[in-house]
PyMOL Python script that loads the backbone (N, CA, C, O; Angstrom):
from pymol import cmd

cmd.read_pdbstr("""\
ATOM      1  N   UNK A   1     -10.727 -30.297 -60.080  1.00  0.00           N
ATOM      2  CA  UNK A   1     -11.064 -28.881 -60.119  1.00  0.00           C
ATOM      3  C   UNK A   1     -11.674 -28.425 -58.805  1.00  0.00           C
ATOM      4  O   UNK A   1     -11.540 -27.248 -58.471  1.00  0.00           O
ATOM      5  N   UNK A   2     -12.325 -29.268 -58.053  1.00  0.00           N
ATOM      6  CA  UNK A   2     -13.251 -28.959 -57.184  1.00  0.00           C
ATOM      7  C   UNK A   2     -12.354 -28.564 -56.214  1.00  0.00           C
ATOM      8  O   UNK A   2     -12.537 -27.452 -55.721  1.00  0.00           O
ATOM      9  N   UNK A   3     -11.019 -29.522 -55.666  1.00  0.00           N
ATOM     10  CA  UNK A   3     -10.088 -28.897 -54.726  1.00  0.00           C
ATOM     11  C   UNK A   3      -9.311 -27.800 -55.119  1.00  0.00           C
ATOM     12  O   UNK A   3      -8.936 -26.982 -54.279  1.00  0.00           O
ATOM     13  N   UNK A   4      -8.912 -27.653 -56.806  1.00  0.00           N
ATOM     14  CA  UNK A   4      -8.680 -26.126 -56.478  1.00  0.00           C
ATOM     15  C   UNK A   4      -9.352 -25.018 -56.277  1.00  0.00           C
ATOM     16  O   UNK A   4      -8.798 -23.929 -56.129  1.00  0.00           O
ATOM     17  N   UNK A   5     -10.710 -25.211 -56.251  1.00  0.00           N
ATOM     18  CA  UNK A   5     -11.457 -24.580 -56.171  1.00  0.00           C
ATOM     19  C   UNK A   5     -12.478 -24.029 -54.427  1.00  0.00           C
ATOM     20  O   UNK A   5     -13.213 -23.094 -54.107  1.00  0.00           O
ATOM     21  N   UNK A   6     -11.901 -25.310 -53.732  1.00  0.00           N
ATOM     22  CA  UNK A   6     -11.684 -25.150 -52.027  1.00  0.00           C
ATOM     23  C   UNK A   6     -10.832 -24.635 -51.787  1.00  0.00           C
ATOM     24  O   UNK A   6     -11.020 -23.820 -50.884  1.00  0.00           O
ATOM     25  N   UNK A   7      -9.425 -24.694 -52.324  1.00  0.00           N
ATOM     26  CA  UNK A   7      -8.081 -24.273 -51.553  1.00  0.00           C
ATOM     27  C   UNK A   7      -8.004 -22.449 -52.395  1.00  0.00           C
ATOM     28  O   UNK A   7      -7.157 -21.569 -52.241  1.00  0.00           O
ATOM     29  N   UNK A   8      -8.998 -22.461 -53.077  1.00  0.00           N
ATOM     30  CA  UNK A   8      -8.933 -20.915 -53.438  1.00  0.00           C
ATOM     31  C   UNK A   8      -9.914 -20.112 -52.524  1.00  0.00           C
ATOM     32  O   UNK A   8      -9.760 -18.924 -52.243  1.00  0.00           O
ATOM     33  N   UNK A   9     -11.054 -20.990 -52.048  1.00  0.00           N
ATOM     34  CA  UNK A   9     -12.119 -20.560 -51.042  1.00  0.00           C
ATOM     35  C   UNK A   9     -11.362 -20.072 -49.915  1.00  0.00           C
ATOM     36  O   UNK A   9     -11.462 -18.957 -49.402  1.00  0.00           O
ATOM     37  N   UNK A  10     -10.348 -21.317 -49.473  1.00  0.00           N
ATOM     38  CA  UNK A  10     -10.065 -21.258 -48.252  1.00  0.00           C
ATOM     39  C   UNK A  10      -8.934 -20.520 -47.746  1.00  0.00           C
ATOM     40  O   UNK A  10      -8.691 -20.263 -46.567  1.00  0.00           O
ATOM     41  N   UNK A  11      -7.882 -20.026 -49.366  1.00  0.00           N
ATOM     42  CA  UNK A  11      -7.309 -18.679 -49.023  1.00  0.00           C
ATOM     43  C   UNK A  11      -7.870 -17.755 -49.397  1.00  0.00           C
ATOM     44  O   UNK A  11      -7.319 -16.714 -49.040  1.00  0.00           O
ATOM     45  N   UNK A  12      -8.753 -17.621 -49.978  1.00  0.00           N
ATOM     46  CA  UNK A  12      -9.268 -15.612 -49.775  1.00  0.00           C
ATOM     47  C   UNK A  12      -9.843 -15.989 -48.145  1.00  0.00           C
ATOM     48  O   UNK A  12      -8.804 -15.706 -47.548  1.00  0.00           O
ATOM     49  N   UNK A  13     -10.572 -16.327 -47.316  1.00  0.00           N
ATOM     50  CA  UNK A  13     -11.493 -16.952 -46.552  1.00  0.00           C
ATOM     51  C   UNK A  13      -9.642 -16.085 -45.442  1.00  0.00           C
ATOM     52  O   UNK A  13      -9.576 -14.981 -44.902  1.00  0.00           O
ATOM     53  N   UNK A  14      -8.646 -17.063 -45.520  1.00  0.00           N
ATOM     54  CA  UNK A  14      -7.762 -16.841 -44.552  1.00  0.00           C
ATOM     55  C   UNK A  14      -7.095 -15.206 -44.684  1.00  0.00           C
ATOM     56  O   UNK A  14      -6.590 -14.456 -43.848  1.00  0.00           O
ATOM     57  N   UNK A  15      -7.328 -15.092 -45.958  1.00  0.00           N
ATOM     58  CA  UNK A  15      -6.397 -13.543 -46.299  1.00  0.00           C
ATOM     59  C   UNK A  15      -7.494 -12.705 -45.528  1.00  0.00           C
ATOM     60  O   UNK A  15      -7.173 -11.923 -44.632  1.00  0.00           O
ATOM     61  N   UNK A  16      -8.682 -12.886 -45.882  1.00  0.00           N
ATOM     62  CA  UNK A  16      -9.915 -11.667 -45.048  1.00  0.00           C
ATOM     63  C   UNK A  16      -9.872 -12.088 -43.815  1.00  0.00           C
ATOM     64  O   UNK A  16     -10.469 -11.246 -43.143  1.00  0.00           O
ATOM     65  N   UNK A  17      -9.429 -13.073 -43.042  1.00  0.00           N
ATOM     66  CA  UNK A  17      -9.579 -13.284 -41.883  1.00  0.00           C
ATOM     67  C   UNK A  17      -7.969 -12.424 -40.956  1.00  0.00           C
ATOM     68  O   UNK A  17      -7.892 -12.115 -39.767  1.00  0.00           O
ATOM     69  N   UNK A  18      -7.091 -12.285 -41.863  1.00  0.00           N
ATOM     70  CA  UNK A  18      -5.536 -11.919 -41.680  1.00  0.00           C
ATOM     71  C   UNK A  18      -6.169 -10.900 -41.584  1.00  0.00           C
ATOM     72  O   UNK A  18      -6.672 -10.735 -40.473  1.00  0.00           O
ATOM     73  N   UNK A  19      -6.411  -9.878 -42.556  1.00  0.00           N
ATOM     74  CA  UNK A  19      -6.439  -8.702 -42.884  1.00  0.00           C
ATOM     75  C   UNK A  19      -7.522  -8.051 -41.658  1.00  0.00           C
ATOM     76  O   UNK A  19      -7.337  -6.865 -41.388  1.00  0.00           O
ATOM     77  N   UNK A  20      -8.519  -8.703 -40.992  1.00  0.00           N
ATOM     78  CA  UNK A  20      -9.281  -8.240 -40.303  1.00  0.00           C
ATOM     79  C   UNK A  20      -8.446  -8.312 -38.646  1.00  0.00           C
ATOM     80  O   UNK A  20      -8.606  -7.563 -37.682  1.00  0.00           O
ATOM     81  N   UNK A  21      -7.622  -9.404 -38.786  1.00  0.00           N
ATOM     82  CA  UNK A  21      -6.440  -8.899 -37.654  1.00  0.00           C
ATOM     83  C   UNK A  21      -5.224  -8.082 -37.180  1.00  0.00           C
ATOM     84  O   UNK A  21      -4.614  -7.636 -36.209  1.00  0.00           O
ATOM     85  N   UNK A  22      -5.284  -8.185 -38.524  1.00  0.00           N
ATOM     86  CA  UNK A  22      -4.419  -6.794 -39.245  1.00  0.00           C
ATOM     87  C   UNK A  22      -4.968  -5.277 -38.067  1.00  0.00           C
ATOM     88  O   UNK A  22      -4.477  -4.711 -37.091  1.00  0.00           O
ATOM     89  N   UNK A  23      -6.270  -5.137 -38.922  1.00  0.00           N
ATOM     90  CA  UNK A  23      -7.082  -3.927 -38.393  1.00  0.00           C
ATOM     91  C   UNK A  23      -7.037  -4.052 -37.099  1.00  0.00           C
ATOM     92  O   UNK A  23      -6.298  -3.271 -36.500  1.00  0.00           O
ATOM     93  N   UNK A  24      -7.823  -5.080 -36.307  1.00  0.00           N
ATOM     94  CA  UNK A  24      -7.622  -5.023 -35.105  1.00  0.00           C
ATOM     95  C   UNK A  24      -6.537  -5.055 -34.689  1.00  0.00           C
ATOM     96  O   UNK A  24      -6.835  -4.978 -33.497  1.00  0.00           O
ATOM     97  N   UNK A  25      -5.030  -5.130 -34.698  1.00  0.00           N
ATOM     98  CA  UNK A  25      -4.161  -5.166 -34.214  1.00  0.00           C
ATOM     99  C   UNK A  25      -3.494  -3.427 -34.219  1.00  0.00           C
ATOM    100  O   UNK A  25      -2.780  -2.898 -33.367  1.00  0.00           O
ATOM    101  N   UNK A  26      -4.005  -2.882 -35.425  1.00  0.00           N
ATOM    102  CA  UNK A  26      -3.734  -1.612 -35.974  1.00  0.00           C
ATOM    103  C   UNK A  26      -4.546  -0.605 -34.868  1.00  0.00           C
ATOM    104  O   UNK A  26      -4.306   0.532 -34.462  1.00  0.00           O
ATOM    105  N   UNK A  27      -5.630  -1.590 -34.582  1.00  0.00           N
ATOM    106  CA  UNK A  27      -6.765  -0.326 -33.265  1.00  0.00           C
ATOM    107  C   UNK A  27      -5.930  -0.453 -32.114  1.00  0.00           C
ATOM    108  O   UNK A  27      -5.188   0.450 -31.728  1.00  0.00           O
ATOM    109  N   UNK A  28      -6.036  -1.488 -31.602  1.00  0.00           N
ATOM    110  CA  UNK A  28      -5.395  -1.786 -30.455  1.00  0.00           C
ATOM    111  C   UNK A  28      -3.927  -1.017 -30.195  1.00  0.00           C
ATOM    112  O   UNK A  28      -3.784  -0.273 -29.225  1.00  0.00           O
ATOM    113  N   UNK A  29      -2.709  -1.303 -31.285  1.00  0.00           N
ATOM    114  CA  UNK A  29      -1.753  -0.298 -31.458  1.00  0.00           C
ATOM    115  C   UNK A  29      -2.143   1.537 -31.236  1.00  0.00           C
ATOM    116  O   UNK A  29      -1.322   2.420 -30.992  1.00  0.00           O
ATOM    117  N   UNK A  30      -2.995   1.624 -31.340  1.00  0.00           N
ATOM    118  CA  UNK A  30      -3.461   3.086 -31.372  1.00  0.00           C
ATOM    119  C   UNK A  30      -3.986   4.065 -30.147  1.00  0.00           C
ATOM    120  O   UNK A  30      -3.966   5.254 -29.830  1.00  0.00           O
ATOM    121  N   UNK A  31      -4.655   2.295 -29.478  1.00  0.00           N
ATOM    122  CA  UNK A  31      -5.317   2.790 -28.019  1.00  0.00           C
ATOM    123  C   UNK A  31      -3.675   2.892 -27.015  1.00  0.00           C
ATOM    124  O   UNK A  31      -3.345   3.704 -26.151  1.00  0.00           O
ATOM    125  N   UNK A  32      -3.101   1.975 -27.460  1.00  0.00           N
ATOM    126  CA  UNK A  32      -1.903   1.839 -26.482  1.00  0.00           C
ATOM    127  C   UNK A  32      -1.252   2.700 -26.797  1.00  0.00           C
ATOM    128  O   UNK A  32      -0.761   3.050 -25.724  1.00  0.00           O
ATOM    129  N   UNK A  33      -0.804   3.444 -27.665  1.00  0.00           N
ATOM    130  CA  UNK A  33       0.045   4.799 -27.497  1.00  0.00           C
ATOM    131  C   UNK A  33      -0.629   6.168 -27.619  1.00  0.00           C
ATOM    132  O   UNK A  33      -0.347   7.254 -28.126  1.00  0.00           O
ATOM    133  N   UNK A  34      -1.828   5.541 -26.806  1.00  0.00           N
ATOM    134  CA  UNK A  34      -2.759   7.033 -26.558  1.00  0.00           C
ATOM    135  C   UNK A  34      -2.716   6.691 -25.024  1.00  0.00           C
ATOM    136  O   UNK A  34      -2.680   7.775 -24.442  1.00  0.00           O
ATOM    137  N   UNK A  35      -2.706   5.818 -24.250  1.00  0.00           N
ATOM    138  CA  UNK A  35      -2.526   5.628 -22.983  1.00  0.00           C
ATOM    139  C   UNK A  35      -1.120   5.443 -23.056  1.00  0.00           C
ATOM    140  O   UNK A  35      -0.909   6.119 -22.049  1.00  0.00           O
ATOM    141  N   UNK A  36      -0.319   5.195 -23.303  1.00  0.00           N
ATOM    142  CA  UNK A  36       1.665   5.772 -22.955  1.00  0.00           C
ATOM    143  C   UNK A  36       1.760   7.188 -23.227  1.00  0.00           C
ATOM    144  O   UNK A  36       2.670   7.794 -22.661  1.00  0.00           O
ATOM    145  N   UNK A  37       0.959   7.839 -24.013  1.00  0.00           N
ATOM    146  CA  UNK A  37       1.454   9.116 -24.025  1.00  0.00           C
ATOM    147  C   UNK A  37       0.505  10.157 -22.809  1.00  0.00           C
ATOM    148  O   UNK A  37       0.907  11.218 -22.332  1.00  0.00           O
ATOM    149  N   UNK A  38      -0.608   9.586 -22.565  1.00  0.00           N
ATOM    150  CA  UNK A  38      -1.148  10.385 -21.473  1.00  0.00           C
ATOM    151  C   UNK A  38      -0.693   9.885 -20.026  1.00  0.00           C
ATOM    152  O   UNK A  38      -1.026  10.577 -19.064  1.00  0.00           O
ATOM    153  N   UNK A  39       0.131   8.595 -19.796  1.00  0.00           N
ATOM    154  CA  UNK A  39       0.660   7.799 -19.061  1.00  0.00           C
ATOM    155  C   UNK A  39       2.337   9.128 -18.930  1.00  0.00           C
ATOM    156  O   UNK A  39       2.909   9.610 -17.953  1.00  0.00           O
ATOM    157  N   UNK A  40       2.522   9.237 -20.136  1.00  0.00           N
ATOM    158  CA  UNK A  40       3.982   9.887 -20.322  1.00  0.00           C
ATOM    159  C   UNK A  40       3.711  11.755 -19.428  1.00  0.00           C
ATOM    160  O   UNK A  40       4.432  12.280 -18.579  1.00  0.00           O
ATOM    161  N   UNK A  41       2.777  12.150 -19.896  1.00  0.00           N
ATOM    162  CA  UNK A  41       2.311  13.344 -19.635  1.00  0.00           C
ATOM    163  C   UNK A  41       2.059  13.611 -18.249  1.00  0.00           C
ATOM    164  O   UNK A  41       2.334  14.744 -17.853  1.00  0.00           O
ATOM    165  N   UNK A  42       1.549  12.714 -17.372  1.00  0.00           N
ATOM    166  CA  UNK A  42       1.374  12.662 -15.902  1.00  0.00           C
ATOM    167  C   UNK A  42       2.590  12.761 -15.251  1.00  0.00           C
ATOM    168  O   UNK A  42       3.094  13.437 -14.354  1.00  0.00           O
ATOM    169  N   UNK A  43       2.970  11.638 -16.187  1.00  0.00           N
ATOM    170  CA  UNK A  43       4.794  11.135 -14.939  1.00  0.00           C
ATOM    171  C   UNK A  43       5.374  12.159 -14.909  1.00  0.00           C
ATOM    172  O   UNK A  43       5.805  12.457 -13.795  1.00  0.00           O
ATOM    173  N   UNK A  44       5.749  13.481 -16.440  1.00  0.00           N
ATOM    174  CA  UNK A  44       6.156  14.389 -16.687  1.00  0.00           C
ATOM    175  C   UNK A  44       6.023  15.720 -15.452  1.00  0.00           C
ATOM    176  O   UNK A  44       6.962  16.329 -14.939  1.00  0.00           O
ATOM    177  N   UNK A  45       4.809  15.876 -15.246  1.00  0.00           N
ATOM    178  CA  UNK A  45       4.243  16.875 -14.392  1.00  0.00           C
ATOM    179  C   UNK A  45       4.697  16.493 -12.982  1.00  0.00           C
ATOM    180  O   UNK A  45       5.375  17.194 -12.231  1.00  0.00           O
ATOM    181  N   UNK A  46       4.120  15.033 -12.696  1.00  0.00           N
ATOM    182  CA  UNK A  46       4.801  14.799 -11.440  1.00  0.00           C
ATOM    183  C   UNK A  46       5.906  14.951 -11.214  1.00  0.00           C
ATOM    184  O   UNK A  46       6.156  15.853 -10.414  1.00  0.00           O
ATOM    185  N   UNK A  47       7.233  14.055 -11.873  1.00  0.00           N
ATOM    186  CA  UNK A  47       8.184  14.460 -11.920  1.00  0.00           C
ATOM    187  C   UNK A  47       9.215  16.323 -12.133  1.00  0.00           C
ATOM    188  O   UNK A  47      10.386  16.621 -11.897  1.00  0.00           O
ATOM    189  N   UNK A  48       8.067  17.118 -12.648  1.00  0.00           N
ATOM    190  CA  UNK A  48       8.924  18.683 -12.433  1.00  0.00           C
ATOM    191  C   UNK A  48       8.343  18.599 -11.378  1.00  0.00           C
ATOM    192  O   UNK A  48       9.094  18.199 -10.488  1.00  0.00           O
ATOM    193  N   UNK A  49       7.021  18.856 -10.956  1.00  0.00           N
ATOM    194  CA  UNK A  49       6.728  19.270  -9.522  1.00  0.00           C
ATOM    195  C   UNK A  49       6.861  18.134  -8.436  1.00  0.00           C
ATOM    196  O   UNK A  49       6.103  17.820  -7.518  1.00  0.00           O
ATOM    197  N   UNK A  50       8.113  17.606  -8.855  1.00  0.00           N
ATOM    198  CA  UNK A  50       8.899  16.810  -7.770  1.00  0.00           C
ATOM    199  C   UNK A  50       8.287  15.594  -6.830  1.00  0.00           C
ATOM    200  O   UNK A  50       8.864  15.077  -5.873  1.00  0.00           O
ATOM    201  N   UNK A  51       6.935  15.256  -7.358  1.00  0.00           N
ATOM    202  CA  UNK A  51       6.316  14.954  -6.100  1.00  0.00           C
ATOM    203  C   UNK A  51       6.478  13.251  -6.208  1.00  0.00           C
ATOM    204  O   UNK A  51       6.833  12.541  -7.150  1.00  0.00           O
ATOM    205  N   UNK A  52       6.189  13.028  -5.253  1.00  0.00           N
ATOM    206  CA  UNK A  52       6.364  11.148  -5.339  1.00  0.00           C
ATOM    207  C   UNK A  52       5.123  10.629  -4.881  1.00  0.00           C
ATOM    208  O   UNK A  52       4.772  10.368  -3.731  1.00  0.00           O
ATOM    209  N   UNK A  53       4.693  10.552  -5.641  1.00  0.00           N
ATOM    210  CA  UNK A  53       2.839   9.725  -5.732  1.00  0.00           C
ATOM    211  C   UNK A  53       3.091   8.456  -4.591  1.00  0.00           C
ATOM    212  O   UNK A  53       2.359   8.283  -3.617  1.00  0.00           O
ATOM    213  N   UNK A  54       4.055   7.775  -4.864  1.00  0.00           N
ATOM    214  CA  UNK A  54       3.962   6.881  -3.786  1.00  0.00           C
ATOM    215  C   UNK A  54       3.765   7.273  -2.814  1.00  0.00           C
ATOM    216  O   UNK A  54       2.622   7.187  -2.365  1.00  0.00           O
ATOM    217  N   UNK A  55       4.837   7.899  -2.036  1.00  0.00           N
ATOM    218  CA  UNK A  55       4.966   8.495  -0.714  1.00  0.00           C
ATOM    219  C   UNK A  55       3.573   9.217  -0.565  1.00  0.00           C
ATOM    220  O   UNK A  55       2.830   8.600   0.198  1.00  0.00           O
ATOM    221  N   UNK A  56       3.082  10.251  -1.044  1.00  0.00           N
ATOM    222  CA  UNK A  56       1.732  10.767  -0.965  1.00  0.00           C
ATOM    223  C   UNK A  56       0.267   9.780  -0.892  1.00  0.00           C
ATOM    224  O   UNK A  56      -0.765   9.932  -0.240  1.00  0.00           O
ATOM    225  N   UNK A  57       0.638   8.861  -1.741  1.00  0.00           N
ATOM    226  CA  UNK A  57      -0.559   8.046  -1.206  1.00  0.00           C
ATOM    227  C   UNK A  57      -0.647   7.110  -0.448  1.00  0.00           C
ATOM    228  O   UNK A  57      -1.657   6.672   0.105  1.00  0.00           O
ATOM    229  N   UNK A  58       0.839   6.617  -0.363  1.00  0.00           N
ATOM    230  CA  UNK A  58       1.231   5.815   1.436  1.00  0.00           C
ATOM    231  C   UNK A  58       0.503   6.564   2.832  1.00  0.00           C
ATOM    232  O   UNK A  58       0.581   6.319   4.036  1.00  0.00           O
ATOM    233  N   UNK A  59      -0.219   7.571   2.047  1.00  0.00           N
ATOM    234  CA  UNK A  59      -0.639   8.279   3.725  1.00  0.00           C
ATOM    235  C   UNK A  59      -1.865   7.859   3.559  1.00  0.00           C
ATOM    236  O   UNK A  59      -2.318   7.664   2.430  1.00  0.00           O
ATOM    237  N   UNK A  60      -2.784   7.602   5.007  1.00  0.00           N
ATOM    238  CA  UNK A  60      -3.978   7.541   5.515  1.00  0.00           C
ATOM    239  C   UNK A  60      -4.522   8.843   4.890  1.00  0.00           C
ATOM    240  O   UNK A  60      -5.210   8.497   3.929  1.00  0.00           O
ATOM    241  N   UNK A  61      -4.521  10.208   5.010  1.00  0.00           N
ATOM    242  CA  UNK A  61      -5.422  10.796   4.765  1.00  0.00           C
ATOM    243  C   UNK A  61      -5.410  11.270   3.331  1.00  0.00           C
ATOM    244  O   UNK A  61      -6.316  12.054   3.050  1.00  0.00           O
ATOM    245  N   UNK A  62      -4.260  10.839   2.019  1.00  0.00           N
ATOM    246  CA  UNK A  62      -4.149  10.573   0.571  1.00  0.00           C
ATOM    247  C   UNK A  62      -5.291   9.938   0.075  1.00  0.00           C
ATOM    248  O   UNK A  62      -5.954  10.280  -0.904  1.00  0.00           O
ATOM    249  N   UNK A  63      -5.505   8.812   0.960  1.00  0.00           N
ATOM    250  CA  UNK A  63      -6.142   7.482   0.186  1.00  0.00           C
ATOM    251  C   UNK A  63      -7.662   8.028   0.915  1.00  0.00           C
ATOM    252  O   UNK A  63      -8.548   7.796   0.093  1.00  0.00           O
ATOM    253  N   UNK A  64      -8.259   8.685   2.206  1.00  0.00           N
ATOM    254  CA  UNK A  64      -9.417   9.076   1.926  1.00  0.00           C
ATOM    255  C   UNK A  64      -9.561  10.477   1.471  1.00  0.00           C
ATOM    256  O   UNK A  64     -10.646  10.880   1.890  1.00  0.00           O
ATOM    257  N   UNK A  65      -8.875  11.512   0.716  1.00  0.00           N
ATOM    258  CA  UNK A  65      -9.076  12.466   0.016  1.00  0.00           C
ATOM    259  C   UNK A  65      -9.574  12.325  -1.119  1.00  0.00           C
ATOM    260  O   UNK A  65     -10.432  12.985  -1.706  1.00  0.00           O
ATOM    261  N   UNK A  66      -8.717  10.994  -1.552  1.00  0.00           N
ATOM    262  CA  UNK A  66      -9.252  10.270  -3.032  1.00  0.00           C
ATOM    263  C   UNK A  66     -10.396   9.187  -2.879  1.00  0.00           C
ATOM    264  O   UNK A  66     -10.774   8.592  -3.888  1.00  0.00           O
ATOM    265  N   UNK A  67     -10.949   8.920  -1.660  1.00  0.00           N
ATOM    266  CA  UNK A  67     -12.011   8.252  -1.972  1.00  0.00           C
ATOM    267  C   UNK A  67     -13.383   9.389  -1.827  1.00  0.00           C
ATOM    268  O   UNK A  67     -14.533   9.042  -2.095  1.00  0.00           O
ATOM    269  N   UNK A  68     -13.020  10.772  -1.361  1.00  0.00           N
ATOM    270  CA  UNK A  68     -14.026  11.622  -1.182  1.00  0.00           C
ATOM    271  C   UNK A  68     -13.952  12.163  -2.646  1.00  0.00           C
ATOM    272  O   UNK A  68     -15.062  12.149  -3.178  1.00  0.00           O
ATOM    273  N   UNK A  69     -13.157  12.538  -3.279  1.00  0.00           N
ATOM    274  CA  UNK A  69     -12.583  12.972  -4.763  1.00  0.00           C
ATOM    275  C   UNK A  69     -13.848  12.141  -5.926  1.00  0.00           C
ATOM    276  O   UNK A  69     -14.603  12.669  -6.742  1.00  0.00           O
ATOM    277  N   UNK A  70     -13.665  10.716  -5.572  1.00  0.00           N
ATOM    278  CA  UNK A  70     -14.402   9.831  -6.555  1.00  0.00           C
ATOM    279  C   UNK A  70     -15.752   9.494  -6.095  1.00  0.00           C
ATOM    280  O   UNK A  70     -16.401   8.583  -6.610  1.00  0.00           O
ATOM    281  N   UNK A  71     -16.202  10.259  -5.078  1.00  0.00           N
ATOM    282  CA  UNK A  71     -17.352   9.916  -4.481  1.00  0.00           C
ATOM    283  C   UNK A  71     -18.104  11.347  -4.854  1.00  0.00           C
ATOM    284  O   UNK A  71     -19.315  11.348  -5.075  1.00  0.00           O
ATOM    285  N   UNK A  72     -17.230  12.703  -4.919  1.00  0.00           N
ATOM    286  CA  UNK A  72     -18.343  13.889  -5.905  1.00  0.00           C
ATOM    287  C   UNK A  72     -18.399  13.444  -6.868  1.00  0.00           C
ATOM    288  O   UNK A  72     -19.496  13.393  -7.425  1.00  0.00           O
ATOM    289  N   UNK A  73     -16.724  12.690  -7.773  1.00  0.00           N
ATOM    290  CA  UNK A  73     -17.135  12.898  -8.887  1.00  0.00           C
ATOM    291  C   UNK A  73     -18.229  11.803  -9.286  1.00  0.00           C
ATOM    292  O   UNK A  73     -18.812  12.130 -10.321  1.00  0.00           O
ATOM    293  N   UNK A  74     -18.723  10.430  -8.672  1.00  0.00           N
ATOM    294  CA  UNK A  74     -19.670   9.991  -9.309  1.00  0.00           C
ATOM    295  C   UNK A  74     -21.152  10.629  -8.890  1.00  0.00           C
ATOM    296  O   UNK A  74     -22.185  10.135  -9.340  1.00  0.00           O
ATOM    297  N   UNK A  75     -21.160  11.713  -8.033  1.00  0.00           N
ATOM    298  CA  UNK A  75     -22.062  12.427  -7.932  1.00  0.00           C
ATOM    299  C   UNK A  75     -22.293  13.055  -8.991  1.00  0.00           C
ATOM    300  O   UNK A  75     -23.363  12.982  -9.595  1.00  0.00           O
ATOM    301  N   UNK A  76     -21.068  13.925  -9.429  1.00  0.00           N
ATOM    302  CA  UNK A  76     -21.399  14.960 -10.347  1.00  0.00           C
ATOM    303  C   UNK A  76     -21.586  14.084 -11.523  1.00  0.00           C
ATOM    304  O   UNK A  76     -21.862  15.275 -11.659  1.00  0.00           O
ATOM    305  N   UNK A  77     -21.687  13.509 -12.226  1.00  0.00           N
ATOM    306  CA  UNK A  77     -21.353  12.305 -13.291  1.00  0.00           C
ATOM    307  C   UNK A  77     -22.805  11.895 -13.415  1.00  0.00           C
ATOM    308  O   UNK A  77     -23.406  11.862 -14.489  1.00  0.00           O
ATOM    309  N   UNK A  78     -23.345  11.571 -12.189  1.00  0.00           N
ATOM    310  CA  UNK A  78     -25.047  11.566 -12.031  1.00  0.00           C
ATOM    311  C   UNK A  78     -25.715  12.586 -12.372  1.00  0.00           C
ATOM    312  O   UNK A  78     -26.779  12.503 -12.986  1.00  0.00           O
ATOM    313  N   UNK A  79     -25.239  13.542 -12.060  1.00  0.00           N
ATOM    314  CA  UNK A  79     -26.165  14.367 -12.531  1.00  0.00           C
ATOM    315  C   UNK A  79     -26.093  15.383 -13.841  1.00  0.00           C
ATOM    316  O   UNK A  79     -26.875  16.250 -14.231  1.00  0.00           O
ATOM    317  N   UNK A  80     -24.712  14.869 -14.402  1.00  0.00           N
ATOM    318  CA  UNK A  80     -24.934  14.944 -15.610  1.00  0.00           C
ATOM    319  C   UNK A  80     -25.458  14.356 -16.307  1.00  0.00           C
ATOM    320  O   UNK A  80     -26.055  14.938 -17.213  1.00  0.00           O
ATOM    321  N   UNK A  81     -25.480  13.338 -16.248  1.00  0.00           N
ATOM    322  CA  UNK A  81     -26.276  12.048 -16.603  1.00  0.00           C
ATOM    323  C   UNK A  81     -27.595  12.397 -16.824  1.00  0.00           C
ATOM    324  O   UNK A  81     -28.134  12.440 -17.929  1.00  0.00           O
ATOM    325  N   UNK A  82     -28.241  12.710 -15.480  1.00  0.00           N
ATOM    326  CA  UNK A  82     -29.621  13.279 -15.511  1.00  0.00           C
ATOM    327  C   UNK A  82     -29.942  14.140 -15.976  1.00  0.00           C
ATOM    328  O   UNK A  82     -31.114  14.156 -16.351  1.00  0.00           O
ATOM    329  N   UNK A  83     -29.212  15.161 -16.180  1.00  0.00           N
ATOM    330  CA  UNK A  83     -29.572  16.609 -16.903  1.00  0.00           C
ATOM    331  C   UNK A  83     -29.213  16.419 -18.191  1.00  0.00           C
ATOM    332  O   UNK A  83     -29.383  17.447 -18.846  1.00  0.00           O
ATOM    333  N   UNK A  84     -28.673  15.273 -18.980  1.00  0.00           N
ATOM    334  CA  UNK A  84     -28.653  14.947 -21.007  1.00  0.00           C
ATOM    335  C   UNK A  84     -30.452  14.031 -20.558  1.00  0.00           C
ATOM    336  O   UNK A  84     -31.396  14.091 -21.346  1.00  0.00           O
ATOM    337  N   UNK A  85     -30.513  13.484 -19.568  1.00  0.00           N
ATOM    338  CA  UNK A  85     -31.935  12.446 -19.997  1.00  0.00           C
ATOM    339  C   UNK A  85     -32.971  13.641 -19.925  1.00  0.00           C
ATOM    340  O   UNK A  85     -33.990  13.446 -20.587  1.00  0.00           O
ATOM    341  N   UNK A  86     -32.894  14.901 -19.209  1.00  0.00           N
ATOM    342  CA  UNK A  86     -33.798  15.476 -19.275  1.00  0.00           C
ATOM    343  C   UNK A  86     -33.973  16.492 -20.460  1.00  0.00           C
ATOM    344  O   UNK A  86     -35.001  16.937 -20.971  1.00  0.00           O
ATOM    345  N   UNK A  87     -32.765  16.699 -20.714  1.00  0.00           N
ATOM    346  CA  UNK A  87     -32.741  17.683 -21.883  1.00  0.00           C
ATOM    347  C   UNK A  87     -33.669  16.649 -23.163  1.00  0.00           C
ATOM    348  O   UNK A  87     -34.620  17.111 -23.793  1.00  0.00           O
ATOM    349  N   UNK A  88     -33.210  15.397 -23.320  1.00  0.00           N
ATOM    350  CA  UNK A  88     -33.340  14.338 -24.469  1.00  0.00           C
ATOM    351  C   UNK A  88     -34.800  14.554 -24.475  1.00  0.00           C
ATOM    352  O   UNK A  88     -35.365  15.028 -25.461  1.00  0.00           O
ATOM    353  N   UNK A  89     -35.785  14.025 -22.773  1.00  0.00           N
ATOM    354  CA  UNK A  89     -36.976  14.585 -23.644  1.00  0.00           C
ATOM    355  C   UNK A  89     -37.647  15.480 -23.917  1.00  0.00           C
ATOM    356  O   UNK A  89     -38.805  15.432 -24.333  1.00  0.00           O
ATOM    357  N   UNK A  90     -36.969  16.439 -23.707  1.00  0.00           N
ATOM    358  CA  UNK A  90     -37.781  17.896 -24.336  1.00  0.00           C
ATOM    359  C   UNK A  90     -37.511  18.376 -25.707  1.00  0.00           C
ATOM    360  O   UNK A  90     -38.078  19.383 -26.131  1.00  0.00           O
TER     361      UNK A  90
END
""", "prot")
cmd.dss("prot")
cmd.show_as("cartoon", "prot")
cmd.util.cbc("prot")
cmd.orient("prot")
């Protein structure tokens, strides 16, 4: 009795362990066709307004437009940052 009574442990034990990969496999599925479709939406735009990202960022002054680009925005990002900590303690 005792081993059927392990091998019943040890499939519910595997079915909740399935089923919890299940889910995670179900999230993961969800994140990935939320990044193909905002992935899809870019290429879209680029492609009507013709432009070729490569060629544009093959240039010297592409690649520091976009490092000045990400250098407000972690400015501005700071100081949003700072202005929720200040709001929080009042």
């Amino acid at each position: 009795m005792s081993d059927a009574t392990d091998n019943a442990t040890e499939v519910e034990r595997l079915r909740r362990r399935v089923a919890e990969l299940e889910a995670q496999l179900e999230q993961q599925s969800r994140a990935t066709n939320a990044i193909v479709a905002r992935s899809q939406e870019k290429l879209y735009w680029l492609e009507r307004w013709q432009i070729d990202i490569e060629r544009v960022m093959g240039r010297r002054s592409a690649q520091v437009a976009l490092e000045a680009v990400k250098r407000v925005r972690g400015v501005v990002w700071a100081l949003k940052r700072a202005r929720r900590k200040v709001a929080q303690r009042r």
